[in-house]
Each structure stands twice: as C-alpha cells, then as structure tokens.
N, C-alpha and C positions, 0 to 999 in steps of 0.2 A: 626392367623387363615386365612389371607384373601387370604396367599399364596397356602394354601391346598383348598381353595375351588376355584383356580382357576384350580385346576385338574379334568381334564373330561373324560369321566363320574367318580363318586362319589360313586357308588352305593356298587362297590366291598369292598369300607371301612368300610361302615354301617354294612355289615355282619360281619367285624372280627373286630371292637371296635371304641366305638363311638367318632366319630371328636371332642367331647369336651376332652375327655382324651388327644388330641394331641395338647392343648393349650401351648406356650411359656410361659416360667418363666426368667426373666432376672436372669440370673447365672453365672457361671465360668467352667460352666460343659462342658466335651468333650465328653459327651456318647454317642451314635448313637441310632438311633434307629434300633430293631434287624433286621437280616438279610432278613427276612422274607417279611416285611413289605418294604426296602425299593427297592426290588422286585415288591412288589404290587403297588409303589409308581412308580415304570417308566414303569411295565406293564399298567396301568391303563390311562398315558399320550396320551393323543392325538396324531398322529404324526406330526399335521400341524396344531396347534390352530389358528394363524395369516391367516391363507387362506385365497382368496378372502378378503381381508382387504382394496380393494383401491388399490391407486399408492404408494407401496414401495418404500421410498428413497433407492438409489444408496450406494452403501457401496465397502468398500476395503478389500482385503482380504492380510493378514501373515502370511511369513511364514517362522519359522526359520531354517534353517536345515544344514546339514553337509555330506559330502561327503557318508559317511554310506548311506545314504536315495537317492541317485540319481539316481537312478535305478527305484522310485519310483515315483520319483518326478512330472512328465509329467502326470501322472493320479492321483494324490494328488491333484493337479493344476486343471487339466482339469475336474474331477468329481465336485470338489466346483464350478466352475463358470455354469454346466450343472445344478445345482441338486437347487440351489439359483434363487428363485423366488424372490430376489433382484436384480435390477443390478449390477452387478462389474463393478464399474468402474477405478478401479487400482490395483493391485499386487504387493509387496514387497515379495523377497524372500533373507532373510538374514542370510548369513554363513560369517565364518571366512576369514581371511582377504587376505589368502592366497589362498584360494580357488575358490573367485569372477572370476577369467578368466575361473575356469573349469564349472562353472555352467552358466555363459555366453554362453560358444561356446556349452554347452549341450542342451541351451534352444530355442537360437536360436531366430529366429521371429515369433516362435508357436504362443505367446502368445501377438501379437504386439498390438492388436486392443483392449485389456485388461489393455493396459501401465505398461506391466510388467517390475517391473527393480531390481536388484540383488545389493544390497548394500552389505558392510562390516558391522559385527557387530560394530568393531572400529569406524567405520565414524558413527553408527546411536546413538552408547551408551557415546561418548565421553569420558571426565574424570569417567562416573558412571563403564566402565570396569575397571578400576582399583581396586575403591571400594569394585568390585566382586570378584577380584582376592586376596583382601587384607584379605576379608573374608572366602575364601573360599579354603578349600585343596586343593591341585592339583588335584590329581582324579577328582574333583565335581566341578570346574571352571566351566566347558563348562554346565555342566546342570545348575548353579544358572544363567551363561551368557544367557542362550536361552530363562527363565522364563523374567529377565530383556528386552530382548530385545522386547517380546509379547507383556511388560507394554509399553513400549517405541513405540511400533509401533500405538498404540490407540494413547496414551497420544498427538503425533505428528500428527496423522490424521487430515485430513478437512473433513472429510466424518463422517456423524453421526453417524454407524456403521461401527466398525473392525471383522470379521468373523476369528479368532486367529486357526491356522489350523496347529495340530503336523504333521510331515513330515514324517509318516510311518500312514499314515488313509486318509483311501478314502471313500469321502458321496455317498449313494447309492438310498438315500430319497428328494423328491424334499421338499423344507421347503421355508415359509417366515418369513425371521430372526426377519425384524425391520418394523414398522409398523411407517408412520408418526407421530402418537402422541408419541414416544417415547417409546412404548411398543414394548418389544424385548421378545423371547424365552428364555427359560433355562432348562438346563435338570439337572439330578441327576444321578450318580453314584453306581453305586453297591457297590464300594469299600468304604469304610470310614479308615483313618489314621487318628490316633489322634495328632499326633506333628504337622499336618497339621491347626487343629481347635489351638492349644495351640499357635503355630505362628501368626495366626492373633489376638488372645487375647492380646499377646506381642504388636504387631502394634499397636492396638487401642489403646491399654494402654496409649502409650506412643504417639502417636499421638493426641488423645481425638478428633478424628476427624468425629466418627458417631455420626449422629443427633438424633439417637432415643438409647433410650435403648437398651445395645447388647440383643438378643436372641438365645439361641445356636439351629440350625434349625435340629439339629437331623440326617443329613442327609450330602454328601459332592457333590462337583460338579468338581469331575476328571475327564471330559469326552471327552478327549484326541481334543475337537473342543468345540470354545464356541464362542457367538456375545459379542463383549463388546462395548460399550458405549463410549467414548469420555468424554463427558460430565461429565456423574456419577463416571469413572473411576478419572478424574481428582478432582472433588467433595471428593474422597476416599484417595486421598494423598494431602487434602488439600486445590483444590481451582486451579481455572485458574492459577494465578500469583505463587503461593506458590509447586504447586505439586513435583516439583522437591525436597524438600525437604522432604516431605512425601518419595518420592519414597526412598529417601538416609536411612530414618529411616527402611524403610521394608525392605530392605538391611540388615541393622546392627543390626534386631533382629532376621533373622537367623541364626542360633549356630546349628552346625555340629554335635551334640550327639549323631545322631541316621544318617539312611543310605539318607531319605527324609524329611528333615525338615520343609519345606516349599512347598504351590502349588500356583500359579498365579490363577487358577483355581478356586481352594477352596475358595479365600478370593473375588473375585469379586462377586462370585455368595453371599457367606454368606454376603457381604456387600450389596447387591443389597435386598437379602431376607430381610434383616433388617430396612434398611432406603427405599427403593424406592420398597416394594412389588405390589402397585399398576402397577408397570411397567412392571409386569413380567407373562407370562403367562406358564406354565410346560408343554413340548414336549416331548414328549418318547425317550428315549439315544437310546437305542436298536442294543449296539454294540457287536459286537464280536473278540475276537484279536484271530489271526492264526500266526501259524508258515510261514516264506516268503516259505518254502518248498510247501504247501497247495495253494497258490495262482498261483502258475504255473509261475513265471518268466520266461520267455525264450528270446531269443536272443536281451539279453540285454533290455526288454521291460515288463512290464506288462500285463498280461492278467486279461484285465477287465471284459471282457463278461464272462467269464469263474469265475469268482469271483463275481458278480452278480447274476447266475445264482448258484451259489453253495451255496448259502445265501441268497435266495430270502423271508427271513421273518426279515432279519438283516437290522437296517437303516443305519448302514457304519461299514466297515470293521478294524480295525488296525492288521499292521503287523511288529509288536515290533520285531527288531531287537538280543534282547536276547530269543528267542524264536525256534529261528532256531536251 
C-alpha cells in the first residue's frame, strides 16, 4: 500500500474503488490490473514529485543504440540533459562494435562538457555477450544485448543514479530523478505483458534474492526511460561482490517462447516496488509513440520544436522505428 499512497493527488481513486481493495497478496499471479485503472494510475501521477527537493546528486545517463536511431540520436541526448533537474555528469552511448567510429564522427564534440563517450557493446558486456548470444536466436541477439547492456551500464556506474534512455524517445518534461536520500521516480506503463512479470518470478525464484515477500504490483513499468539505482540494482542481482552472477541467472531464465520474453524495465521497477517502496515516489509516464513520418525529420536532423509543440500535453515522445 505505501506505493499507491505515494501517488498524488489520491482523490480520483476514492471515486472509482476503495484503496483497501488494491492491497498486495504475495502470489504467483501475473494479472494486471484492468486497462482502465492503470490509466487512472499515471493520469493521476504528479509530473515532478521530487521538485524543489534540495541539491540533486549528479547522475549518468545510457544509452544503447544502433545505427537505425542516428538520425535521432542528437536530440535523444540533448532533450535528457535540458529536461534533467539532475546534473549529468557523464554519457555512455553504447552500439555495436562495428559501428563506434560512425557514431563518433556523428557526435562529434556536441556533447564534450557532458563527458560523452561511445563504447562498444563488446568492451562494456565482456564474456556476458556471448551468454546472450548463446541464449538467444539470431533475430533477438541485438534486443536481449541492448536490455543487458542497460543492466551493465548502472551496475558499472560511480554515479548514484543511471537515467537508462531507449534511443528512439525524446523528454519533453523537466523532472528530478534522484533525490539525495536515495528516493528516485518511477513511472508505470499502460502496456502490461504477462511473460514479462513470469520472467522475473523465474529470476527470483532462482536467485531468492528479494528481501521481502514477492508482491505482484498489478501494474508494469515499460516506459521506454527509467532512473535506476546502482546500489538497489546490484542488491537485485545479488550484492556488491556477487552481482554478476545474478545478472548470468537473469540471462538464462529467459526462454524465447513468445516474441518478448523479458524487460529490464519491468523487473527493476517490480523489484524496487517490492523491497525498497519507500524509495520510490510515482511520476506521470505521459508518453506517446508516433510514426518518425509525424516528427518531421528533415535534412538529416530532428525537428524538435516542431514535436514539442505538436504534443504539448505529452511528457516525452517515442518514435519506434516499426511504426513508420
């Protein structure tokens, strides 16, 4: 309950059913709660609970991406460090191995005062790319690799917050992510996938690595950008010392049965909801995906004011590539 009565205001759930009905039952359920409700639930989020909070620790932002998204990528980049009432004080943007010189000479020294720097997924995931590849069809390499390399870019931070940022979504809301005492945002989803909640039952299962009873929170957290932790994320595979073996297990309990089996996503936030709800305060998602046709790309560049203004009630855009 302590996670629903951090949503603000309250008042619109009293009308349509009472907050004791929406108490947790430790289960094995993957049921959602209906469509309706978890509408009401990011309609009704605040968009900047953290405000005014003090001095925001400094945080890093991630970001994985592929030659698909380059076109994109300069105001991906540039709208998170405008819209972040944290400081950035570093950027990773991580693609394929082959690719690091074309997003070098793309990106240039826009971003130098940010300490942006364009790794290979190879140099950041080590031995664990193999793991992915071992698990995973060909078709679905590159999407389990890009999930892995998110975990990996927290897990290796020095920075108490990682701002994990998909490479076709641009923020259009200014937010404070992370708040000194370790209280961070989190949004929710309109979407819910059930192989997604069934994946991290798998994980804990076999890791027995949450501290409190599971709770299934009814609810998912796909929301194409999310603040992750350091700290809790490595606490969720394990432990300072031990996470890498965590991570290897959440690896090998994705099985390819279905088109999406797994979200990085999903399981931080439901582990966050579970063990650490005090930390977490609920932001309104308030996104919307267009086709790249609708954003007005032209000469090679984004048009941001133009997308801004065409969604001036949306608090960030995504422009999913199968969409076009």
């Amino acid at each position: 309950m302590v996670w629903l009565k951090s949503l603000q205001p309250l008042g619109i759930f009293s009308q349509f059913i009472g907050l004791s009905r929406l108490s947790f039952k430790s289960s094995l359920e993957v049921s959602p709660f209906p469509l309706i409700l978890r509408k009401l639930l990011d309609a009704s989020a605040p968009v900047n609970p953290l405000a005014k909070s003090g001095l925001a620790p400094e945080i890093e932002i991630c970001i994985p991406c592929t030659e698909k998204d380059l076109i994109l990528l300069r105001e991906v980049i540039g709208s998170a460090i405008i819209t972040s009432e944290n400081r950035v004080g570093s950027i990773r943007v991580v693609v394929p191995h082959l690719q690091v010189e074309i997003f070098e000479q793309h990106l240039g020294n826009q971003f130098r005062h940010h300490n942006l720097v364009v790794i290979s997924e190879a140099d950041l995931l080590g031995e664990l790319i193999h793991l992915c590849i071992s698990v995973a069809p060909h078709t679905r390499r590159g999407w389990l690799i890009q999930q892995i390399v998110k975990f990996m870019c927290v897990l290796t931070s020095e920075y108490k917050g990682v701002l994990i940022l998909d490479s076709d979504t641009v923020l259009t809301s200014c937010r404070t992510w992370l708040r000194g005492d370790q209280t961070q945002i989190l949004m929710i989803s309109e979407e819910y996938h059930a192989p997604y909640q069934q994946h991290f039952l798998k994980f804990q299962e076999s890791s027995k690595k949450l501290k409190a009873p599971y709770r299934n929170p009814h609810v998912s957290f796909v929301t194409h950008h999310q603040l992750m932790q350091p700290t809790f994320l490595r606490e969720m595979f394990g432990g300072y010392i031990n996470w890498k073996h965590g991570l290897e297990s959440w690896i090998i309990a994705v099985k390819f049965e279905g088109e999406s089996p797994a979200c990085e996503y999903h399981c931080y936030g439901t582990y966050m909801v579970t063990n650490n709800p005090r930390k977490i305060r609920f932001a309104r998602w308030g996104n919307i995906a267009i086709a790249r046709s609708d954003a007005r790309i032209s000469n090679g560049s984004l048009d941001s004011v133009t997308l801004r203004t065409n969604f001036p009630s949306h608090l960030s855009v995504s422009m999913h590539a199968y969409l076009s």
